[in-house]
GUFI-107479 format. One line per 10 residues: their letters; for each residue x, y, z of N, C-alpha, C. Coordinates in nm, 2 decimals. Example, Ala and Ser with C-alpha at 12.3 -4.5 7.8 and 13.67 -1.06 7.14 Angstrom:
AS	1.32/-0.57/0.78/1.23/-0.45/0.78/1.32/-0.33/0.78; 1.28/-0.22/0.71/1.37/-0.11/0.71/1.29/0.00/0.79
END
This chain:
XXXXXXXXXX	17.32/21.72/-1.01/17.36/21.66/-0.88/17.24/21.61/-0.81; 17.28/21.50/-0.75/17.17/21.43/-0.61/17.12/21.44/-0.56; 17.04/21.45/-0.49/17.06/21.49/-0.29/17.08/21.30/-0.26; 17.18/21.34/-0.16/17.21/21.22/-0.08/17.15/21.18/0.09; 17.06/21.03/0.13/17.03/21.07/0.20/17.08/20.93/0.31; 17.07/20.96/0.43/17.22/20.87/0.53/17.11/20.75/0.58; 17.17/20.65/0.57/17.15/20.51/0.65/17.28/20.45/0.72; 17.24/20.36/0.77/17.37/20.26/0.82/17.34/20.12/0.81; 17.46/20.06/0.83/17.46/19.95/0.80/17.48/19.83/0.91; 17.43/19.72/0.89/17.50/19.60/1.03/17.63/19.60/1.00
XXXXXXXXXX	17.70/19.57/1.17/17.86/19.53/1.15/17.88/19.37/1.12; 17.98/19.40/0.98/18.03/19.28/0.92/18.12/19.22/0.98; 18.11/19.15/1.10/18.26/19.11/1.11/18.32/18.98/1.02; 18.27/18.95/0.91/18.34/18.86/0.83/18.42/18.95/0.78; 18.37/19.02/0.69/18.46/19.14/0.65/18.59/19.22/0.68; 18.56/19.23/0.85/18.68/19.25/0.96/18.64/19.39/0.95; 18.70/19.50/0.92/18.68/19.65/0.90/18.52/19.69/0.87; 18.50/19.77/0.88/18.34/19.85/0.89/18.35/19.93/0.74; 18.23/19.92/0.66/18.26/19.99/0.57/18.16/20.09/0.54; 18.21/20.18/0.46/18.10/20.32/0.39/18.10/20.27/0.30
XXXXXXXXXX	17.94/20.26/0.25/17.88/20.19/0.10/17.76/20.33/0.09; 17.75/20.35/-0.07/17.70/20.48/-0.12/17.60/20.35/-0.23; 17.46/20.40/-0.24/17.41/20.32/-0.35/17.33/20.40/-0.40; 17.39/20.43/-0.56/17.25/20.49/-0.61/17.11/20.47/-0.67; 17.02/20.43/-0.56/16.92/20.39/-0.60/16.97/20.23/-0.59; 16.96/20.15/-0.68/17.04/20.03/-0.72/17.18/20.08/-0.75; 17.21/20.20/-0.77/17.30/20.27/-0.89/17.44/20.29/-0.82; 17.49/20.37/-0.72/17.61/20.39/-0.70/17.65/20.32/-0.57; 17.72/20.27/-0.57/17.79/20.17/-0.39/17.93/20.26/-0.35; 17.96/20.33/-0.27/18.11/20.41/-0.22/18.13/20.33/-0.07
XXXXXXXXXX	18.25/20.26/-0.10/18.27/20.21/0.02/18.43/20.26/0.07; 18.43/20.33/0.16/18.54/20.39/0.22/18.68/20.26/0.26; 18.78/20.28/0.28/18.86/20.17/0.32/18.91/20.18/0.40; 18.92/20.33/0.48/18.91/20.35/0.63/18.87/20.54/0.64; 18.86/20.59/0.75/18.78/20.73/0.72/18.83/20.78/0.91; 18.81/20.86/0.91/18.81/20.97/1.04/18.68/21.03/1.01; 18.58/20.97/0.98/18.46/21.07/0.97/18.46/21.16/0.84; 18.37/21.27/0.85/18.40/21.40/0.75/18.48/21.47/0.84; 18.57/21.47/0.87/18.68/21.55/0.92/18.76/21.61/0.78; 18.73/21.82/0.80/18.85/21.85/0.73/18.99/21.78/0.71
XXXXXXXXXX	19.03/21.81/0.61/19.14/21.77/0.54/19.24/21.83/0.47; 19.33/21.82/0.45/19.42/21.92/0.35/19.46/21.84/0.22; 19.43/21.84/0.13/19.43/21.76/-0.02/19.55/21.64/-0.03; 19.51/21.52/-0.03/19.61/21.42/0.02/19.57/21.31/-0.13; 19.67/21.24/-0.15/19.62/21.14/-0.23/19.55/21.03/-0.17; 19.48/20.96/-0.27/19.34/20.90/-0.24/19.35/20.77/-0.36; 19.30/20.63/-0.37/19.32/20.55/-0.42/19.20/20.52/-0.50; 19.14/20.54/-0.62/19.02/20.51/-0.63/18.99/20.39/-0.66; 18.87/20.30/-0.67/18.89/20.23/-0.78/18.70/20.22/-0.84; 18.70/20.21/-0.95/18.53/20.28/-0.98/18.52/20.14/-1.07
XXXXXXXXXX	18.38/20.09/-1.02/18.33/19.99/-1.08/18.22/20.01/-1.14; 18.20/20.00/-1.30/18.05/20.05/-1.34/18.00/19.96/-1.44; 17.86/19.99/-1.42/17.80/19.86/-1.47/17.67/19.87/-1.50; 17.60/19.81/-1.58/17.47/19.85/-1.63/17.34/19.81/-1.56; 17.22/19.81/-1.52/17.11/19.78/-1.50/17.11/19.65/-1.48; 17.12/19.53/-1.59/17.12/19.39/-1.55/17.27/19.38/-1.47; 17.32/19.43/-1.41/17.44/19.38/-1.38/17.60/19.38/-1.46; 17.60/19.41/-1.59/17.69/19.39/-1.68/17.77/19.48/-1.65; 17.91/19.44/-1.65/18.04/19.54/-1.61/18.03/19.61/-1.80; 18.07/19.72/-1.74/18.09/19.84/-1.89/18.23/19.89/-1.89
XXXXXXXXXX	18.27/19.85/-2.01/18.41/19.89/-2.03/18.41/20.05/-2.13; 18.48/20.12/-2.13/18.51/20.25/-2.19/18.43/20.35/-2.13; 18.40/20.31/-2.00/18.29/20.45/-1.94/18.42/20.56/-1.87; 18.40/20.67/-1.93/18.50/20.76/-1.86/18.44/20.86/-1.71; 18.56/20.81/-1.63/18.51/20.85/-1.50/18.58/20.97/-1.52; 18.53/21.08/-1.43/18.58/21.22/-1.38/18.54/21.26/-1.23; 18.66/21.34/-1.24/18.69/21.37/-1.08/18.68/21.51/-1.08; 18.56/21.54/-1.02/18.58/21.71/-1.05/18.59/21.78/-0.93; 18.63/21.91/-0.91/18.65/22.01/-1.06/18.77/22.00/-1.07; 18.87/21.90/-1.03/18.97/21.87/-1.12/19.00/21.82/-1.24
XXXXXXXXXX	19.07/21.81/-1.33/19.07/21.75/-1.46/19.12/21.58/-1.47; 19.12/21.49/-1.35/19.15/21.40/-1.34/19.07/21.31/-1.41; 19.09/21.25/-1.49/18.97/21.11/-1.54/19.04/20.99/-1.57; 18.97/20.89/-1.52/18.95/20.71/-1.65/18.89/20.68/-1.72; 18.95/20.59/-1.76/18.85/20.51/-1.84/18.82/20.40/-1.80; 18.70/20.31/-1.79/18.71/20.14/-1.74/18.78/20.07/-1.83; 18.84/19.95/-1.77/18.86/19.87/-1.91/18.78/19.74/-1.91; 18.82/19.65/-1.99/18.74/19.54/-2.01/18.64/19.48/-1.94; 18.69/19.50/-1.82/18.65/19.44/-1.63/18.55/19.53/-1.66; 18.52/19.65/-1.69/18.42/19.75/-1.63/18.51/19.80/-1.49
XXXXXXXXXX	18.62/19.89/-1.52/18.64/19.87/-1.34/18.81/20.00/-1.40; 18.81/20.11/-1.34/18.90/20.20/-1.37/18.95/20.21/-1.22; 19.10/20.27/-1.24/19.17/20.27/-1.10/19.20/20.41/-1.13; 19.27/20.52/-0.99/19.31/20.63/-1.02/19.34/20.67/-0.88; 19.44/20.75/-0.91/19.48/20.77/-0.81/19.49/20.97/-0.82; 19.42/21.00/-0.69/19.34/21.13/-0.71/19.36/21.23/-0.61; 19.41/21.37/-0.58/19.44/21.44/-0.48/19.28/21.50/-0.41; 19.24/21.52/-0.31/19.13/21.52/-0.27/19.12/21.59/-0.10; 18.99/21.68/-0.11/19.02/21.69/0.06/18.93/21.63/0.14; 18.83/21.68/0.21/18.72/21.57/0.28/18.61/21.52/0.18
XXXXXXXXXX	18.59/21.58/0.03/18.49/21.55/-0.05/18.53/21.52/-0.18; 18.43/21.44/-0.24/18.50/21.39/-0.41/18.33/21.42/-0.46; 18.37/21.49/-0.58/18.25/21.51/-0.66/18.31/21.42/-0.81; 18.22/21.30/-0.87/18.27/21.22/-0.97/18.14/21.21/-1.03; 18.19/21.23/-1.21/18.12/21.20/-1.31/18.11/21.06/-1.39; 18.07/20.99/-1.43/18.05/20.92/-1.52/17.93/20.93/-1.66; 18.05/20.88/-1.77/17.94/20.86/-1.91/18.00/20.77/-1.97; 17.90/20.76/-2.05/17.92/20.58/-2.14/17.82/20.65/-2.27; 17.90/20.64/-2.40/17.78/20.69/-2.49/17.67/20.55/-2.46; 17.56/20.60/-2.47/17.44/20.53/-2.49/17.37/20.51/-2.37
XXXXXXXXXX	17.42/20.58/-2.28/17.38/20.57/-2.13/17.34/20.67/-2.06; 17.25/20.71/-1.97/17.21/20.85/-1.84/17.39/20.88/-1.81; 17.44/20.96/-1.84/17.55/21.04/-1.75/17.48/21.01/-1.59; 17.60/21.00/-1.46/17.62/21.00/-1.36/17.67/21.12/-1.32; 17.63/21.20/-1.18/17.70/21.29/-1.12/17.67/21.32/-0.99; 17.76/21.29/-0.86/17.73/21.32/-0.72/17.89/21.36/-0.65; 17.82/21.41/-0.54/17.93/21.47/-0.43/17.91/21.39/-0.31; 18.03/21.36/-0.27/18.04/21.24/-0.17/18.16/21.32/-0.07; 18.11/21.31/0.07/18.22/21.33/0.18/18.32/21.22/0.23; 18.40/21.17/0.21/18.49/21.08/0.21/18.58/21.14/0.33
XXXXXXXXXX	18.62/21.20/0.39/18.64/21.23/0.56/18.82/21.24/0.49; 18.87/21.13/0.61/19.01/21.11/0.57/19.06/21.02/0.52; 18.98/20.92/0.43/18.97/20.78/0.37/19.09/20.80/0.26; 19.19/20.71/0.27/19.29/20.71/0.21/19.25/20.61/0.05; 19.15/20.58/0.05/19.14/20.44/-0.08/19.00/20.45/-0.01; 18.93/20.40/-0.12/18.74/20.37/-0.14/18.69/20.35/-0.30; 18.62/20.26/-0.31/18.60/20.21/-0.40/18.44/20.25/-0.44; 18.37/20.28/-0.56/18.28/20.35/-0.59/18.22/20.26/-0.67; 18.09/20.19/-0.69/18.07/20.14/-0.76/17.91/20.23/-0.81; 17.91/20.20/-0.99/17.81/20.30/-1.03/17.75/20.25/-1.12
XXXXXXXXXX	17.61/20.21/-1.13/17.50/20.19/-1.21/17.41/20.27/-1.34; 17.50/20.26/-1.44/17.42/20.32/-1.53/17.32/20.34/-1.63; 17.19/20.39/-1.61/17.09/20.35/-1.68/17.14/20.40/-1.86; 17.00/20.33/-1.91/16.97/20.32/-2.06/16.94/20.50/-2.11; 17.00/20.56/-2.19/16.93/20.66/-2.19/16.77/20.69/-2.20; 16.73/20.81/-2.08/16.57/20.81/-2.10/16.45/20.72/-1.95; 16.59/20.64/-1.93/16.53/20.61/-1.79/16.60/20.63/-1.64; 16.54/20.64/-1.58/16.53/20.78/-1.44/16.60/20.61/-1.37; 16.69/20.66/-1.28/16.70/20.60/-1.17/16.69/20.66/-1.08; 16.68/20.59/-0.95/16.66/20.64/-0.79/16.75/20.74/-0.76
XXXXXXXXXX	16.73/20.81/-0.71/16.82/20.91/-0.63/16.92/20.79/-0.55; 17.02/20.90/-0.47/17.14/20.83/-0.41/17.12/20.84/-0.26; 17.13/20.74/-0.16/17.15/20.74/-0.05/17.29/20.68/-0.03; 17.29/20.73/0.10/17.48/20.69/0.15/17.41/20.61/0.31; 17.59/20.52/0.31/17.54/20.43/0.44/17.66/20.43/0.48; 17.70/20.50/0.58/17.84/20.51/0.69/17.90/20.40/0.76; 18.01/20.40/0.71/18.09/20.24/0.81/18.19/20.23/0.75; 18.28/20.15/0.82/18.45/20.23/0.83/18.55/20.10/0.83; 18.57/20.01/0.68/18.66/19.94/0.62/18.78/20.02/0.69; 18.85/19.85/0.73/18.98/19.94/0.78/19.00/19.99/0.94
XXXXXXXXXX	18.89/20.01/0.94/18.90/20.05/1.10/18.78/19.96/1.20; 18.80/19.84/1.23/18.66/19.79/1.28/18.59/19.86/1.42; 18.72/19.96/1.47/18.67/20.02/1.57/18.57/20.17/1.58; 18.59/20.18/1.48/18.55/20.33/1.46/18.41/20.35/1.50; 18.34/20.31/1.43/18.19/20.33/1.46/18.17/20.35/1.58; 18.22/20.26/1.68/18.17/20.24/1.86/18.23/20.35/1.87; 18.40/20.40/1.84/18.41/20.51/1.87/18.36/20.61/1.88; 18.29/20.68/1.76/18.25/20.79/1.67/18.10/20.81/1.80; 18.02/20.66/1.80/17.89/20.66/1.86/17.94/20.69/2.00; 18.04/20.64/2.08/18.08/20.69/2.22/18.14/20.82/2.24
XXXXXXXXXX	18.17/20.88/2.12/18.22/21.00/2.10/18.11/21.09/2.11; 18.00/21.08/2.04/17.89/21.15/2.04/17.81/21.18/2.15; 17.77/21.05/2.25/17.73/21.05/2.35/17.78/21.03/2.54; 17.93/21.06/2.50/17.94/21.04/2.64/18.08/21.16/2.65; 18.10/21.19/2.81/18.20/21.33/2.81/18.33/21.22/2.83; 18.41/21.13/2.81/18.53/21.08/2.80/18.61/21.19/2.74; 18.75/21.12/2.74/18.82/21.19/2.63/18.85/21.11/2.49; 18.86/21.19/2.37/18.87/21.12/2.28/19.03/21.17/2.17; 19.12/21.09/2.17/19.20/21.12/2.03/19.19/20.98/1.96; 19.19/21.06/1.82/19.26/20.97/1.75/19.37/21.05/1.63
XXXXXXXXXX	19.45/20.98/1.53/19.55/21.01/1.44/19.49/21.20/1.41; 19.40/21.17/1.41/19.32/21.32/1.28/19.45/21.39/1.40; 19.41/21.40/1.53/19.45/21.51/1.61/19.57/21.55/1.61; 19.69/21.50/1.51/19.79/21.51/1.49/19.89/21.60/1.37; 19.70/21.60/1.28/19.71/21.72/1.16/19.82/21.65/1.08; 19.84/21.52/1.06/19.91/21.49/0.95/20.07/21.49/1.00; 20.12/21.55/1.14/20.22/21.45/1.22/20.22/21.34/1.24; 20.35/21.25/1.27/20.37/21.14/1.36/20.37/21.14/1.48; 20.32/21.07/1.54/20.35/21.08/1.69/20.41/20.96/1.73; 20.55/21.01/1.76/20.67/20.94/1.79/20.68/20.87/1.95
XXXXXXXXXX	20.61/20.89/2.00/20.62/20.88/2.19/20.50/20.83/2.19; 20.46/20.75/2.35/20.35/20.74/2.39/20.30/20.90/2.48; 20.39/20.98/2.53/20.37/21.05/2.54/20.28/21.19/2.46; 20.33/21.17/2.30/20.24/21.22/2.22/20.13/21.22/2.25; 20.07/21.12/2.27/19.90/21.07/2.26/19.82/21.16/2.36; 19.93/21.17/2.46/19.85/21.19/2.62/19.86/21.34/2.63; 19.97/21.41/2.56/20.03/21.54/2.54/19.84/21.63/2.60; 19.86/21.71/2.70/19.76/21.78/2.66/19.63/21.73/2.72; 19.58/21.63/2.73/19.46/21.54/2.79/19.45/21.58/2.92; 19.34/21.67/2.91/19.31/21.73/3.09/19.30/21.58/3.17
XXXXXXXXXX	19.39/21.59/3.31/19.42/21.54/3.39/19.47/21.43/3.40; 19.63/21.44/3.30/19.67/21.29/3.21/19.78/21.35/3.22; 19.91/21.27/3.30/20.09/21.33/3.25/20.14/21.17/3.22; 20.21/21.18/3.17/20.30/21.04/3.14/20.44/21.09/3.19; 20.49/21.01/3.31/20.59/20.97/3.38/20.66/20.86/3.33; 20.79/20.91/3.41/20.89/20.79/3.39/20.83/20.68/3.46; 20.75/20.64/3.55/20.66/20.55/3.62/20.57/20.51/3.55; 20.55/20.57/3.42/20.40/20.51/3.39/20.30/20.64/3.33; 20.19/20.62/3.33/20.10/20.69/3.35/19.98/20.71/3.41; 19.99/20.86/3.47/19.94/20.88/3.58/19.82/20.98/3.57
XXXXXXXXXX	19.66/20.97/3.62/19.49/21.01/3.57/19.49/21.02/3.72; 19.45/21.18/3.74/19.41/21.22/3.83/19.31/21.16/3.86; 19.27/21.15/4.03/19.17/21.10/4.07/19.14/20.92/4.02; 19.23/20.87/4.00/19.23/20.75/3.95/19.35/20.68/3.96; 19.37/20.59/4.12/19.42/20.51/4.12/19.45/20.40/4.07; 19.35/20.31/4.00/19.32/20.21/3.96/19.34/20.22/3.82; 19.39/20.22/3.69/19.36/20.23/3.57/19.32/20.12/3.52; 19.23/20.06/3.44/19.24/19.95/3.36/19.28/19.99/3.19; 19.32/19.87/3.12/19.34/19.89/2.97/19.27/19.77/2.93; 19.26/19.83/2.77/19.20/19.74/2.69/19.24/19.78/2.58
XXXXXXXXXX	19.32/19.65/2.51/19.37/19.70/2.37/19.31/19.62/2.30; 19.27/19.69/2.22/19.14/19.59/2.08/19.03/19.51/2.12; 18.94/19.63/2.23/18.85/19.52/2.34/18.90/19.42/2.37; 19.01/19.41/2.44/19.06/19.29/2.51/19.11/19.35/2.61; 19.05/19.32/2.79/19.12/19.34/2.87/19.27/19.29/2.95; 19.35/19.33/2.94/19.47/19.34/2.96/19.51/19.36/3.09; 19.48/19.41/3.19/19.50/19.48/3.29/19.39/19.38/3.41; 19.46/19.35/3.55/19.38/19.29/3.64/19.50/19.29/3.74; 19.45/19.16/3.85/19.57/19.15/3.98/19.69/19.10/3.88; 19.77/19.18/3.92/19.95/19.13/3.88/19.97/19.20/3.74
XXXXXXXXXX	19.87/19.27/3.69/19.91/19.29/3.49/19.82/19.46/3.57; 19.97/19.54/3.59/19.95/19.68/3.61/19.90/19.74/3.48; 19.88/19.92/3.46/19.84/19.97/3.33/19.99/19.96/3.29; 20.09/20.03/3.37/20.24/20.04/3.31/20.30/19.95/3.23; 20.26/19.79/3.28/20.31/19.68/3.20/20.19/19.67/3.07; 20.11/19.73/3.03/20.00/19.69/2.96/20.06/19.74/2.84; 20.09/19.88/2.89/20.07/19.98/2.78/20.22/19.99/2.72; 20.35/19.92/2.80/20.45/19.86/2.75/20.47/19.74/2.64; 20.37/19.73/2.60/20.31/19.63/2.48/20.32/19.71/2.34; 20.29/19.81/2.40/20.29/19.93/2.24/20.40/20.03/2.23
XXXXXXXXXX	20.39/20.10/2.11/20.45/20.19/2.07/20.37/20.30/2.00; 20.41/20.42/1.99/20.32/20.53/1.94/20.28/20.52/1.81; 20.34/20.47/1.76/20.30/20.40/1.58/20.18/20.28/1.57; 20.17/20.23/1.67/20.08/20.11/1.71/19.93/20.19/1.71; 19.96/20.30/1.77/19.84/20.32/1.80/19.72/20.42/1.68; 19.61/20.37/1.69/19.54/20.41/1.58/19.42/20.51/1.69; 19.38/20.49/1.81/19.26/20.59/1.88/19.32/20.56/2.02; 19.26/20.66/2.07/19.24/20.61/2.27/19.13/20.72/2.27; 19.07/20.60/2.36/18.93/20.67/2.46/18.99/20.61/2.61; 18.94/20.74/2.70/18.98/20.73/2.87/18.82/20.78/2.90
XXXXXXXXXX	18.77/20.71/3.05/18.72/20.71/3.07/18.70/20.74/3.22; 18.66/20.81/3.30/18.70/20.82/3.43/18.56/20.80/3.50; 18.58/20.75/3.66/18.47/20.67/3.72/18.29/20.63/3.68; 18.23/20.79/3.67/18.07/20.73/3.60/18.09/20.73/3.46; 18.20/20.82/3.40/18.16/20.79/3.24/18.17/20.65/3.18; 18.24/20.56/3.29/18.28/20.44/3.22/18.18/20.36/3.14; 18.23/20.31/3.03/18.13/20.21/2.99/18.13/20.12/3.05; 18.01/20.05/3.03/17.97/19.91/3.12/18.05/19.76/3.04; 18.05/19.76/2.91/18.10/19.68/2.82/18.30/19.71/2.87; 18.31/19.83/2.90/18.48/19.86/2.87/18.47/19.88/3.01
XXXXXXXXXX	18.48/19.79/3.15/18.50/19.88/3.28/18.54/19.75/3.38; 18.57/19.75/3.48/18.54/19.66/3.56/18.53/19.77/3.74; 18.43/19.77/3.79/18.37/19.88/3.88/18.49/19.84/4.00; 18.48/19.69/3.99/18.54/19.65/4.14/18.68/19.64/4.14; 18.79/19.63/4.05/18.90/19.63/4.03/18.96/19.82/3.98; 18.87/19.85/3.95/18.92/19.93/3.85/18.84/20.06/3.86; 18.90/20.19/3.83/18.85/20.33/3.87/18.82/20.38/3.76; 18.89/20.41/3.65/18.88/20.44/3.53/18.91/20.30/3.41; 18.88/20.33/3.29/18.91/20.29/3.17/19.01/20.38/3.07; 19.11/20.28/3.01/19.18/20.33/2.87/19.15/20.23/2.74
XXXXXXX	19.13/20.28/2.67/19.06/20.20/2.58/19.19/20.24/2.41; 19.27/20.16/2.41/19.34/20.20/2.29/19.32/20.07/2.19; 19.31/20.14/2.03/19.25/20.04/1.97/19.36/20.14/1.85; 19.46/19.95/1.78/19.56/19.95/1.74/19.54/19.98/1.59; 19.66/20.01/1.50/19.62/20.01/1.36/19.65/19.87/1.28; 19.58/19.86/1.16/19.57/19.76/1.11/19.70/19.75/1.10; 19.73/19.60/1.05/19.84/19.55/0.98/19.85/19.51/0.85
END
């Protein structure tokens, strides 16, 4: 085994979604296709697809991948490139060999990433490649990162999907269920100490004179929704706020299509 060590990456917005890329040395690339973080998990299926390839670049066909310590494996085919579909909880530990080649072997936290692609570099036998570093970013979700980084540094409130343990949440009500100083009425929804609410769905403000939160948030449905961050008077962000119209921030960011 490895040791793995963390970088990050610039956001691609050509790309659209943010992604998790794993490189080993030159050697292994794991790019997530969307993730809740390393967030426990309960063993869910997972989509793989493993791309492997030699030193100059050449795709390698017949390299058998393994998924351990389960007995799951592929093989590449002609592409250099195996698909599999694999039960998994927040971590995947995967082998590869290719007779005539260094065996491959690492453990990777893959959070709650439903699909992520693995690409893996295998030397000549006899020559050493680089250890493995990992670089966090979140295909699939172009919001996440800001989240995750606003999550870490400010007292807001934060849900997203994870908090649902693998429920639906059928209501907009769901969302708010529980959120100190947050009820959803037949009127709307109503944040203590915060007359004013503004929205923003998918950093887009929504909400100003004549476009209430009630009419905003009448745009969605509980299936629409992929996170909310609320923000009340100083925690507000300066990017997500407007001081003079507005008391607090709701910040809901939708799921892909």
């Amino acid at each position: 085994m490895f040791p793995i060590m963390a970088s990050s990456l610039p956001n691609l917005r050509d790309v659209g979604p943010v992604r998790r890329a794993c490189h080993w040395g030159a050697a292994l690339l794991l790019c997530l296709v969307s993730s809740a973080g390393v967030i426990a998990a309960q063993p869910s299926p997972r989509a793989v697809r493993v791309e492997v390839r030699d030193r100059s670049g050449r795709m390698l066909s017949d390299a058998r991948v393994e998924f351990l310590p389960r007995a799951d494996s592929a093989i590449t085919d002609s592409s250099g490139i195996a698909l599999a579909t694999i039960e998994a909880e927040s971590t995947l530990t995967i082998s590869v060999r290719k007779i005539g080649f260094e065996p491959r072997a690492a453990r990777f936290p893959i959070g709650a990433a439903p699909a992520f692609v693995v690409r893996v570099t295998l030397g000549e036998l006899g020559v050493r490649l680089p250890e493995v570093s990992v670089t966090a970013e979140y295909p699939g979700e172009p919001w996440r990162r800001g989240f995750e980084e606003r999550r870490k540094r400010s007292s807001g409130s934060f849900r997203d999907r994870s908090y649902f343990a693998g429920r639906v949440p059928l209501t907009l009500d769901d969302w708010f269920n529980s959120m100190p100083g947050v009820v959803m009425t037949s009127r709307g929804l109503r944040i203590m100490r915060c007359p004013r609410l503004g929205v923003w769905i998918d950093g887009m403000h929504v909400t100003g004179p004549g476009l209430p939160a009630s009419l905003a948030l009448q745009q969605l449905t509980a299936t629409d929704i992929a996170a909310l961050e609320l923000f009340r008077m100083a925690q507000q962000q300066s990017q997500f706020s407007d001081p003079n119209l507005e008391d607090c921030s709701l910040l809901v960011w939708t799921r892909s299509r």
